[in-house]
C-alpha positions as CSV (number, residue, x, y, z in Angstrom):
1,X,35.2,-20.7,-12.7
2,X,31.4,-21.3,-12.0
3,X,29.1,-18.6,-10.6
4,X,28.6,-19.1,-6.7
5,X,25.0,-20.6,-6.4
6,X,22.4,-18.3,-5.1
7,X,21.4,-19.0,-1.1
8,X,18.8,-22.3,-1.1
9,X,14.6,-20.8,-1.0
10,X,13.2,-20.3,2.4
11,X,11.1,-23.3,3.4
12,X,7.4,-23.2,4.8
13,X,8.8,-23.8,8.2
14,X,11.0,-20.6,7.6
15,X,8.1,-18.2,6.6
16,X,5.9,-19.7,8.9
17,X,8.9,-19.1,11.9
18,X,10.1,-15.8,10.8
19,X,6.3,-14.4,10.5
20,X,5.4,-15.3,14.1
21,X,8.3,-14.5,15.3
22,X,8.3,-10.6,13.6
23,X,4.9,-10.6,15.0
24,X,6.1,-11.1,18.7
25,X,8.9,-8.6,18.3
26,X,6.6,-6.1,16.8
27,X,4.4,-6.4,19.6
28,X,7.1,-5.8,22.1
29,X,9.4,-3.7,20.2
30,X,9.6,-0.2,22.0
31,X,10.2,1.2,19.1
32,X,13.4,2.6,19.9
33,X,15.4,1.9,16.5
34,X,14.5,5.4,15.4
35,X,12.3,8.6,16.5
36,X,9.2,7.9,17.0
37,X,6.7,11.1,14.8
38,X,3.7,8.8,12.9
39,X,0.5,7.3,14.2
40,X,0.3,4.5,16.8
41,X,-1.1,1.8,14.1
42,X,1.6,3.5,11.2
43,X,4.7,2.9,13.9
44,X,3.6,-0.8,14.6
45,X,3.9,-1.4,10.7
46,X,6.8,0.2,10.6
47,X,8.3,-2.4,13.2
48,X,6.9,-5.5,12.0
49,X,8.3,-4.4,8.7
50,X,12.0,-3.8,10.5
51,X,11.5,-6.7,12.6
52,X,10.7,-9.0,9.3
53,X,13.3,-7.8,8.0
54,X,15.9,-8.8,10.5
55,X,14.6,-12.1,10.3
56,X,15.5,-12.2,6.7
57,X,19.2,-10.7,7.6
58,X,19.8,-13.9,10.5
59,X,18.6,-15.8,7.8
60,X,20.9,-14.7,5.4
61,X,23.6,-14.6,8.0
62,X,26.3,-17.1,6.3
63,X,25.8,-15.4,3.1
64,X,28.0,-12.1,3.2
65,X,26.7,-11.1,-0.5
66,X,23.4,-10.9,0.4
67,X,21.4,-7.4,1.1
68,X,18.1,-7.2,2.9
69,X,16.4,-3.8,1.3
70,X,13.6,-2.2,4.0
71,X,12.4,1.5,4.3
72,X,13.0,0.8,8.0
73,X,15.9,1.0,7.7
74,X,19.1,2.6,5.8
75,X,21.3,-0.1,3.8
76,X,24.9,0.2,3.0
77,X,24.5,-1.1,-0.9
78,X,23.4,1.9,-3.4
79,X,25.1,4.5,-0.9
80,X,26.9,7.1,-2.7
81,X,27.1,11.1,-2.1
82,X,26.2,10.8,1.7
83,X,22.9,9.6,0.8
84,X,21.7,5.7,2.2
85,X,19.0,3.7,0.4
86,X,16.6,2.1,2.7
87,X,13.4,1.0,0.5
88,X,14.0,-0.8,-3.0
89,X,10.6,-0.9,-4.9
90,X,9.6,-3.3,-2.1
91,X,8.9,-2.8,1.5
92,X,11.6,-5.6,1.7
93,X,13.6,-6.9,-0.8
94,X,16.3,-9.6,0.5
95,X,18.7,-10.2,-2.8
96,X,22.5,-10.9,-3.8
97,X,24.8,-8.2,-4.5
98,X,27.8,-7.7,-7.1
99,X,30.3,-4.7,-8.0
100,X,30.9,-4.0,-11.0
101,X,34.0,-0.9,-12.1
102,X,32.7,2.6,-12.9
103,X,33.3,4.1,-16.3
104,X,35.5,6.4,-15.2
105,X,38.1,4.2,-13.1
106,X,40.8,6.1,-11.4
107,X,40.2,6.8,-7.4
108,X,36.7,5.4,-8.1
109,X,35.1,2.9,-6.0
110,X,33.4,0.2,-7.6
111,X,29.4,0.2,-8.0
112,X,27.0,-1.8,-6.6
113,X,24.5,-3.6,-8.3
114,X,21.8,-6.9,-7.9
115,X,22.9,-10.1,-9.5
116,X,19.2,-11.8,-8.5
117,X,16.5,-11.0,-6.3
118,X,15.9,-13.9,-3.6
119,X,12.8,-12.9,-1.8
120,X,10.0,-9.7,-2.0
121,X,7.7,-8.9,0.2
122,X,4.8,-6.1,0.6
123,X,2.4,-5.3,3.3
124,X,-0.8,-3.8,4.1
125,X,-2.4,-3.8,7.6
126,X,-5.5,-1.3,6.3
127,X,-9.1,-3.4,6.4
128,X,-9.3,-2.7,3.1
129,X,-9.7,-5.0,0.3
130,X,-8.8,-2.3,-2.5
131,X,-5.1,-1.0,-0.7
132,X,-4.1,-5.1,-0.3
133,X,-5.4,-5.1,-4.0
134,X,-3.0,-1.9,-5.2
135,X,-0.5,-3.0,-2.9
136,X,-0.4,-7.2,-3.6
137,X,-0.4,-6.0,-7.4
138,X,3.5,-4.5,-6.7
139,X,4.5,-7.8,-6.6
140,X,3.7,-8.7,-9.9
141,X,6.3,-6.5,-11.0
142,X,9.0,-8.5,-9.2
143,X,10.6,-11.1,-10.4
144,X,12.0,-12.9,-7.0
145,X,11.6,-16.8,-7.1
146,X,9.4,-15.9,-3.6
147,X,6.9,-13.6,-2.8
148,X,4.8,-12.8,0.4
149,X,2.0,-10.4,1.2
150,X,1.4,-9.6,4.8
151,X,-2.5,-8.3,5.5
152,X,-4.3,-7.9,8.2
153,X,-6.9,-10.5,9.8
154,X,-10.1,-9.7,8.8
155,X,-13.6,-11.1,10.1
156,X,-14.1,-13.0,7.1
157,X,-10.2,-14.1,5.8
158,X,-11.5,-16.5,3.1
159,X,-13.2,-13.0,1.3
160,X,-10.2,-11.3,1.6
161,X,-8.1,-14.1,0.5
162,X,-10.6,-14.4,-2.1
163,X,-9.6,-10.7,-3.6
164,X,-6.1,-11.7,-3.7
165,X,-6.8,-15.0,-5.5
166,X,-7.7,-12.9,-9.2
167,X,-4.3,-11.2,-8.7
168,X,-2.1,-14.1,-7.2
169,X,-1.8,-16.1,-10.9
170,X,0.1,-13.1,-12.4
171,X,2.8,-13.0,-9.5
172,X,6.0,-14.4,-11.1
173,X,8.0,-17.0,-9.0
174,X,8.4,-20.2,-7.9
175,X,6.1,-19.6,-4.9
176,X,3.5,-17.1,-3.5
177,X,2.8,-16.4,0.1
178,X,0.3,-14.7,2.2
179,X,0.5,-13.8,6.0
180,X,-2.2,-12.7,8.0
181,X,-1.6,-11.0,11.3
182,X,-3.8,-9.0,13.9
183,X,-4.4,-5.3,12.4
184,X,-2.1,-3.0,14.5
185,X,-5.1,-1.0,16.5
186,X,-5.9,-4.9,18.3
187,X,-2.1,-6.1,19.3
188,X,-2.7,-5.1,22.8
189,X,-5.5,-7.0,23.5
190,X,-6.0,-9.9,20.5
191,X,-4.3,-13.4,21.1
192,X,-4.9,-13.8,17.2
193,X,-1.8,-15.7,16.0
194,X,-0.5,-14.7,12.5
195,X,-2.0,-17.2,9.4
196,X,0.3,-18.5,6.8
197,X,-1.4,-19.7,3.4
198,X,0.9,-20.6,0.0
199,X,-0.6,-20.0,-3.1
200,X,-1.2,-23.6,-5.2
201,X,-2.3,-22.8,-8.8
202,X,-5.4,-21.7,-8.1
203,X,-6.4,-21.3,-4.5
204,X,-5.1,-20.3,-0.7
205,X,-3.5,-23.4,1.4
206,X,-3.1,-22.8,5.0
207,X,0.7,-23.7,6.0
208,X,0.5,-26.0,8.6
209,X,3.3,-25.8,11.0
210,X,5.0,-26.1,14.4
211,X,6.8,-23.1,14.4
């Protein structure tokens, strides 16, 4: 018996949708999916992070064997001893899951593990070219067939892009993304929209979209 094939790659039109669309729910989220302790700009992070996330997990809907990893939020794969992984090496990290039996079989419940990784994504909303540069480097260390960095809009995006551009050919992959969206101190009054570009060998090209 085959191996069930892997859930088809998001499409432009996908990124592009889910993107805007975390941005909007960000921006109204109350913020009410758990206590509320960290800085203003920190919290609205934190919720476009969740509300990416949960675009991923509608995405991923259909597929039951797929897990959307976020430190927003606790998952139920890699749970063992009452403790709940949220974050896995990514800020998310949407990829299929498999059991495999423990060593020690009897009474034992079966552990998880990942089969493949789907789709990894970091953020950074600081306007600061060096924390995108650490941060955008994590995803050379994945190995998901797509990637997407989230930073924030800048007064200059083509020098920030720029940055990114000596990093983006070492990112492993079929595809690299990056979003842009309004830094978290300007969401109440900026009508900014977020940005989309893919990465094509060797520079930034904006996704152009309807979504």
């Amino acid at each position: 018996m085959s191996a069930p094939q892997p859930p088809p790659l998001l499409t432009e039109d996908d990124l592009a949708r889910h993107l805007a669309r975390a941005y909007r729910l960000a921006r109204a989220d109350d913020l009410s999916w758990r206590p509320i302790q960290e800085h203003l700009h920190a919290r609205r992070s934190a919720a476009f992070i969740e509300a990416f996330a949960g675009q991923l997990v509608q995405h991923y809907a259909q597929d039951p064997g797929v897990c959307v990893f976020r430190k927003t939020r606790p998952a139920q794969h890699f749970s063992r001893g009452g403790s709940q992984r949220s974050e896995f090496l990514f800020d998310v990290l949407a990829c299929v899951m498999e059991k495999c039996p423990p060593a020690v079989r009897i009474n034992a419940a079966q552990l998880d593990f990942i089969q493949a990784p789907l789709f990894q994504m970091e953020s950074e909303l600081a306007r600061d070219t060096a924390e995108a540069a650490e941060d955008f480097s994590k995803l050379v260390c994945g190995s998901a067939p797509q990637s997407l960095f989230v930073g924030p809009l800048t007064h200059n995006p083509a020098a920030f892009l720029e940055v990114l551009s000596y990093i983006a050919p070492h990112v492993p992959g079929k595809e690299l993304y990056c979003g842009i969206i309004p830094h978290p101190k300007t969401w109440a009054a900026s009508d900014a929209l977020p940005r989309l570009y893919r990465w094509r060998a060797d520079r930034w090209d904006e996704v152009l979209t309807q979504a």
